[in-house]
C-alpha positions in Angstrom: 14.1 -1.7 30.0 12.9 1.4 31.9 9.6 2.1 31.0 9.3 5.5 33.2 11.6 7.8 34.5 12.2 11.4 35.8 13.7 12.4 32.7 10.9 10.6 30.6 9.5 13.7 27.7 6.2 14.1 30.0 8.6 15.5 32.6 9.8 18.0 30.2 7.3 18.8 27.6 4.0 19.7 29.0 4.8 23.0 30.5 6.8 24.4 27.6 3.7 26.5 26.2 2.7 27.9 29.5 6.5 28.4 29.7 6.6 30.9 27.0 3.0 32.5 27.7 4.1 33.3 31.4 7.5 35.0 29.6 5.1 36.7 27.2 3.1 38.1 30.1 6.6 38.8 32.5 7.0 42.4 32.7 10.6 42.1 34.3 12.9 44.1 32.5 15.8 41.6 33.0 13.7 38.1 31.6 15.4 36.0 29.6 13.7 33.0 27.6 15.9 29.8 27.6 13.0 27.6 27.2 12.0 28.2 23.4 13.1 26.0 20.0 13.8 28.5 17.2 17.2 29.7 17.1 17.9 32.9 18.3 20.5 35.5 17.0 22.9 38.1 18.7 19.9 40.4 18.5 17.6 38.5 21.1 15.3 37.6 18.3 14.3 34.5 15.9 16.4 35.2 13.1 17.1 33.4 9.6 20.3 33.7 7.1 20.3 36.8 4.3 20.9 34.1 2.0 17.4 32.3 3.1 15.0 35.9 2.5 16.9 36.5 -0.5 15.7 33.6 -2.4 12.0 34.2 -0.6 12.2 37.0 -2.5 13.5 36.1 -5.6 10.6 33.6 -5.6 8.0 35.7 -4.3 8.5 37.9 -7.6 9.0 34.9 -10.1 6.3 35.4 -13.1 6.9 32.0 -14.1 5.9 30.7 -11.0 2.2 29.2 -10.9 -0.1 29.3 -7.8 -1.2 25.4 -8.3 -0.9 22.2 -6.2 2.6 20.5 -6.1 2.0 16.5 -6.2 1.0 14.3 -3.4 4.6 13.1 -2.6 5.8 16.9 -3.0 8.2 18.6 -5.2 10.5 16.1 -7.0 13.3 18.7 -7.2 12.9 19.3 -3.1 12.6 15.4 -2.3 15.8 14.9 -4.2 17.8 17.4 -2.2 17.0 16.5 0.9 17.6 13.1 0.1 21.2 13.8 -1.0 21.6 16.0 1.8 21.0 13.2 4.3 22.4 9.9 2.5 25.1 11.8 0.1 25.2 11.5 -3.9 27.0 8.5 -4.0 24.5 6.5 -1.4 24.5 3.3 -2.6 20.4 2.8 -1.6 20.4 5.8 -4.2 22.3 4.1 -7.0 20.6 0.7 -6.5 17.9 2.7 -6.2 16.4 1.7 -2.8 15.5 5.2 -1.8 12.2 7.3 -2.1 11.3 10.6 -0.1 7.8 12.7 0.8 7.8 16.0 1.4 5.9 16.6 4.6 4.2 19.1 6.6 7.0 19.8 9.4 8.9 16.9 10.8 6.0 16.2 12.9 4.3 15.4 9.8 7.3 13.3 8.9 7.2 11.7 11.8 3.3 10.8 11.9 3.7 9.5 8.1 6.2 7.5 9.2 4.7 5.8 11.8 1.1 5.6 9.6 3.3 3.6 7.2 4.9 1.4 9.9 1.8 0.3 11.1 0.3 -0.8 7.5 3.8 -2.3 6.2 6.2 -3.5 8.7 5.8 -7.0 9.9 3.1 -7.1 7.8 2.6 -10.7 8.0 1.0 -10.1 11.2 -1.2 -7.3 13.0 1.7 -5.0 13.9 0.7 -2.3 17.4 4.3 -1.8 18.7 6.2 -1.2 20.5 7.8 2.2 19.4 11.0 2.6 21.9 11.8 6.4 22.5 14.9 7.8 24.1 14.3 9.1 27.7 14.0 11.7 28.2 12.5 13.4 24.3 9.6 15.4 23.4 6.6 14.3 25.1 4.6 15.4 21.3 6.3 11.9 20.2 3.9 9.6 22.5 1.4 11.2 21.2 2.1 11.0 17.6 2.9 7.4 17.5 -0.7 7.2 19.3 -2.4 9.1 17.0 -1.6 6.7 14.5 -2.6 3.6 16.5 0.5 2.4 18.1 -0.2 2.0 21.7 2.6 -0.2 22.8 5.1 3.2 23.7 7.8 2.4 25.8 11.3 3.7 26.9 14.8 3.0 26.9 17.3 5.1 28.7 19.6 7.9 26.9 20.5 10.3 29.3 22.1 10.3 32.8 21.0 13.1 35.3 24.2 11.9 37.6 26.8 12.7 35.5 25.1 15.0 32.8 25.8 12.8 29.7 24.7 10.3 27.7 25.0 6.7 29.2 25.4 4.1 26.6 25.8 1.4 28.2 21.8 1.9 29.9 21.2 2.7 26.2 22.4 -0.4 24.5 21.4 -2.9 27.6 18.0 -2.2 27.4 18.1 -1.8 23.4 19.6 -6.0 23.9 16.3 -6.6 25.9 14.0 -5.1 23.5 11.4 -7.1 21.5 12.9 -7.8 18.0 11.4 -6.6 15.6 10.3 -3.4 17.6 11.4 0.1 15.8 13.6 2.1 17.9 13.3 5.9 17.5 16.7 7.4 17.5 18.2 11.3 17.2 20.6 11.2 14.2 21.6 14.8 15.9 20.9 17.3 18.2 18.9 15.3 20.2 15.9 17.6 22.0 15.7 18.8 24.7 19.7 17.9 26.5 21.6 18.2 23.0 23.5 15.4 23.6 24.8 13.4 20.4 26.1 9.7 20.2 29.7 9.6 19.1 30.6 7.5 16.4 32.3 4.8 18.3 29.1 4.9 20.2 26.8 4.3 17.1 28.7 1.5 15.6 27.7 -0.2 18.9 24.0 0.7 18.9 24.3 -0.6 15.1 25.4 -4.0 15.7 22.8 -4.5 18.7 20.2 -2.8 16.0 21.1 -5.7 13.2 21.5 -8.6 15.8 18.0 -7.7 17.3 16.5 -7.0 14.3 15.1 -3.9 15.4 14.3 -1.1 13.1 15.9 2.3 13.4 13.1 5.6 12.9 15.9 8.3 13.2 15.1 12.0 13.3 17.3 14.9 12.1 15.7 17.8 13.2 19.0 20.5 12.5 21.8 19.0 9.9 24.3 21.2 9.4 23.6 23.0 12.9 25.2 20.5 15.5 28.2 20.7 14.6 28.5 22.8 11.7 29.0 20.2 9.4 26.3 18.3 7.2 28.8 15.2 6.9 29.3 15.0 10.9 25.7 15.3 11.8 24.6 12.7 9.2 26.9 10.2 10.2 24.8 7.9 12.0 21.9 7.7 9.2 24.7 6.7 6.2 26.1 4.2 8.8 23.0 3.1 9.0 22.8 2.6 5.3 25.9 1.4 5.0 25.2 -1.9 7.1 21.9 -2.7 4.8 19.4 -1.6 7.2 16.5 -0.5 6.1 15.0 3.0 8.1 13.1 6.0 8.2 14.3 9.4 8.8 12.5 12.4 9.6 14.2 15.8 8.2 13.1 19.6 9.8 14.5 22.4 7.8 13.2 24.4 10.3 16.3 25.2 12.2 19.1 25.0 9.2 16.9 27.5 7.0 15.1 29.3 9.5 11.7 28.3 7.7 9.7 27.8 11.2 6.2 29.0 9.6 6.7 27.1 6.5 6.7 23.3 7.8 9.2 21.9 5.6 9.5 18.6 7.1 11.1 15.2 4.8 10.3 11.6 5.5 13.0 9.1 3.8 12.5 6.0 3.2 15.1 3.1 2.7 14.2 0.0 1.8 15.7 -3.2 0.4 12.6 -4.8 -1.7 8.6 -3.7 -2.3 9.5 0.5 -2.7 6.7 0.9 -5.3 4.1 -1.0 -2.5 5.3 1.1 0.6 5.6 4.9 -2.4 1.7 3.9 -3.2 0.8 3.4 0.4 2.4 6.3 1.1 0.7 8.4 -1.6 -2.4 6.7 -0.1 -1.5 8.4 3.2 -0.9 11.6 2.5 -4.1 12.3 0.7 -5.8 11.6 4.1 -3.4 13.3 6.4 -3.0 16.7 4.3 -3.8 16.2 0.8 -0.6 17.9 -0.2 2.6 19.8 1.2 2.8 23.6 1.2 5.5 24.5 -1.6 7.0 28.1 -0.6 9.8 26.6 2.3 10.2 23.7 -0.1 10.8 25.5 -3.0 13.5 27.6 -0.6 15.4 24.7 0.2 15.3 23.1 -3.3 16.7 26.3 -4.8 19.7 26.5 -2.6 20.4 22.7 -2.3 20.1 22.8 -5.9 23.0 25.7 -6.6 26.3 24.9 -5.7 27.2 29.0 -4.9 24.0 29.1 -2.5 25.2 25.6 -0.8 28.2 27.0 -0.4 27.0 30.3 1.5 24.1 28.7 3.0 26.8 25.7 4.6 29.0 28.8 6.0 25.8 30.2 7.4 25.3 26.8 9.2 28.8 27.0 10.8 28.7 30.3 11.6 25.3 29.6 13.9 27.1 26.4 15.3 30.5 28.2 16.3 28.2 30.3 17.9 26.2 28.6 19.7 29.7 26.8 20.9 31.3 30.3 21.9 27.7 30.9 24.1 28.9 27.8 25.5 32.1 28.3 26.4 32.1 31.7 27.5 28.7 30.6 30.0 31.4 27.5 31.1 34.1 30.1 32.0 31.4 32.6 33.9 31.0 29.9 36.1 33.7 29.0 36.5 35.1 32.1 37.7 31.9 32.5 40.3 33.0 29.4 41.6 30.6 26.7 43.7 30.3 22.9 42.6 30.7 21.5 40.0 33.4 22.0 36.8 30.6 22.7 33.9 32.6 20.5 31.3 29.3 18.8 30.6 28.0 22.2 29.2 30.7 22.1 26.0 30.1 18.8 25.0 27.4 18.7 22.7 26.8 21.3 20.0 23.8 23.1 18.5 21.0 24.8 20.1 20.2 23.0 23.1 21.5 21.8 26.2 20.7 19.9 29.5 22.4 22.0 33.2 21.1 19.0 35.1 19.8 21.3 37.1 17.0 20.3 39.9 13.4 21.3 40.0 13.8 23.4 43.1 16.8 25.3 41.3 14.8 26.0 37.9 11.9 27.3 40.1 14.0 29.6 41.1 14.9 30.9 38.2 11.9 31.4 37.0 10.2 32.7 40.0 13.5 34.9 41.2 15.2 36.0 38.3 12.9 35.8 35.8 14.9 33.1 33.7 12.6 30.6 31.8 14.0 26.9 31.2 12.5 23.7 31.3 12.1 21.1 33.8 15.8 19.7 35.2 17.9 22.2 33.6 17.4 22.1 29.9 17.9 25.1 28.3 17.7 26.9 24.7 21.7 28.3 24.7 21.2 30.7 21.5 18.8 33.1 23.4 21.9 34.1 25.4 24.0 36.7 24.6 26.7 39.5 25.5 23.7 41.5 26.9 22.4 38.8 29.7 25.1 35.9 29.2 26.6 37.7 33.2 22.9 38.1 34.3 22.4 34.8 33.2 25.5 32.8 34.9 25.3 34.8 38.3 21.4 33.7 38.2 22.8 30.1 37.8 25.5 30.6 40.0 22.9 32.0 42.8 20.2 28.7 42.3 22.7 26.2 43.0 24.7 28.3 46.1 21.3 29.4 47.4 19.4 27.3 50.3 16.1 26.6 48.2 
């Protein structure tokens, strides 16, 4: 199993914030940030759907609405919804009743719930420290969470290959077959961050099957439903297959990206279990009164009311197609750009996955470039933000490409 690599989330992460205060400070008329998370619209800025500001209004002026706490678990009618959302009506762990949700701050604070409650409930017969397997490369912020929580044992298995620019299953599933049993394996439902690139379904059946015959426990995070591939049912795939096998899991929700709620931290931990639900919902409640007390309701009460009407899904759904075709046209036309310039490579790679963000496989000297020459901000190795292009600097932005990987660096 590798336990360090190039492509490991410290490569990535750590210079993200200086990233985007050296863009802030750039004076260059022609800069263009590729390296930031929000989605952003034609416009060039963070945008979110008329549908979403609508009902922030319409709630903002409710009389009936009273400024008080919302429980400890968060708002019944919220936790619901975005339970649905992710498992579907009919889930059987619904119906048997072998589901229960939190609302949380963000899916950061999803994610650090979750791992609060591995560490005081699973294997519980013994004193359980790890290992936590993350996908390399992913947010270096996920080390640190598990860490926070007092999970030390952190290690690696492979996702993504820098050779050929795609996701290597086989790496993936040989080193998930030499992991401890019993170890939880973090896993992107979709939209994995920061290359984008998604499992296909064939692909997950196999990561299943080595997940049950290992006994390892799946921790999967869904950061964007809805925004991958412009469907909720496609990018929720590998969390009801999931359920559909009997595993028990954890998923982290953001309704960050699919609402455009970035200042409200709506984040959703969901919990599926077969037996002891009331134990783990009272440790949980136990939890949360240390880690924030309660969640903020505004986003939550957002989401709620348009998961909750069938007209607003509706819209809100075409919204989230709309973004996806998008961000898929951005993609396409950047594909054919190239292509057209010429010089290595064919750029297939760059169509592949769907949603916001995607992995050039560029090199360090190449992004250095960009960033120093043209005035282009992306992360380390070519992973790149592909909303925040557009018709103005989509030419600026393939010549730039063009020039990095022609140029002698």
């Amino acid at each position: 199993m590798s336990t360090s690599s190039v492509f490991d989330g410290a490569v990535f992460m750590p210079s993200e914030m200086k990233l985007i205060e050296d863009f802030k400070r750039d004076t260059h008329p022609d800069k263009v940030n590729l390296a930031g998370r929000e989605y952003v619209g034609e416009h060039g800025h963070t945008t979110w759907l008329p549908l979403v500001r609508k009902i922030k209004q319409q709630i903002a002026t409710d009389p009936t609405i009273n400024p008080e706490y919302p429980p400890i678990l968060g708002i019944p009618e919220f936790t619901r919804r975005a339970t649905e959302l992710a498992l579907g009506k009919d889930s059987p762990a619904i119906v048997e009743n072998r589901v229960f949700g939190v609302q949380t701050v963000g899916c950061t604070g999803a994610v650090r719930l979750g791992a609060e409650l591995l560490k005081s409930w699973y294997c519980s017969s013994s004193s359980w420290s790890g290992p936590i397997l993350l996908p390399s490369p992913c947010d270096d912020s996920l080390t640190g969470i598990f860490k926070a929580a007092g999970i030390e044992d952190v290690r690696h298995y492979r996702y993504w290959d820098a050779k050929s620019n795609e996701v290597c299953v086989e790496n993936m599933v040989h080193d998930l077959e030499n992991a401890p049993e019993r170890c939880v394996v973090v896993l992107f439902a979709s939209g994995h961050r920061p290359t984008g690139a998604n499992l296909s379904q064939e692909d997950w059946k196999r990561v299943a099957e080595v997940m049950m015959k290992r006994r390892l426990f799946p921790f999967l995070l869904m950061s964007a439903q809805g925004l991958c591939s412009g469907s909720l049912e496609q990018d929720t795939w590998a969390v009801r297959h999931c359920v559909s096998l009997g595993l028990e899991l954890l998923c982290a929700q953001s309704f960050s990206h699919s609402f455009g709620l970035y200042g409200e931290r709506v984040g959703h931990l969901l919990c599926v279990l077969k037996q002891n639900m009331l134990a783990m919902q009272s440790q949980a409640e136990k939890l949360v009164q240390t880690l924030w007390s309660c969640p903020p309701m505004e986003g939550a009460r957002v989401v709620a009311t348009i998961l909750s009407n069938p007209a607003h899904l509706v819209e809100w759904q075409e919204g989230m197609k709309a973004i996806a075709e998008r961000c898929m046209l951005i993609r396409e036309r950047l594909r054919e750009r190239l292509r057209i310039l010429g010089g290595p490579g064919r750029w297939d790679h760059i169509i592949k996955p769907g949603g916001l963000y995607c992995c050039f496989g560029l090199n360090a000297q190449q992004v250095e470039f960009l960033i120093q020459r043209k005035h282009i901000y992306l992360l380390p190795n070519g992973c790149l933000n592909v909303s925040a292009i557009n018709s103005r600097n989509l030419d600026y932005v393939a010549e730039s490409i063009h020039q990095a990987m022609n140029s002698r660096l």
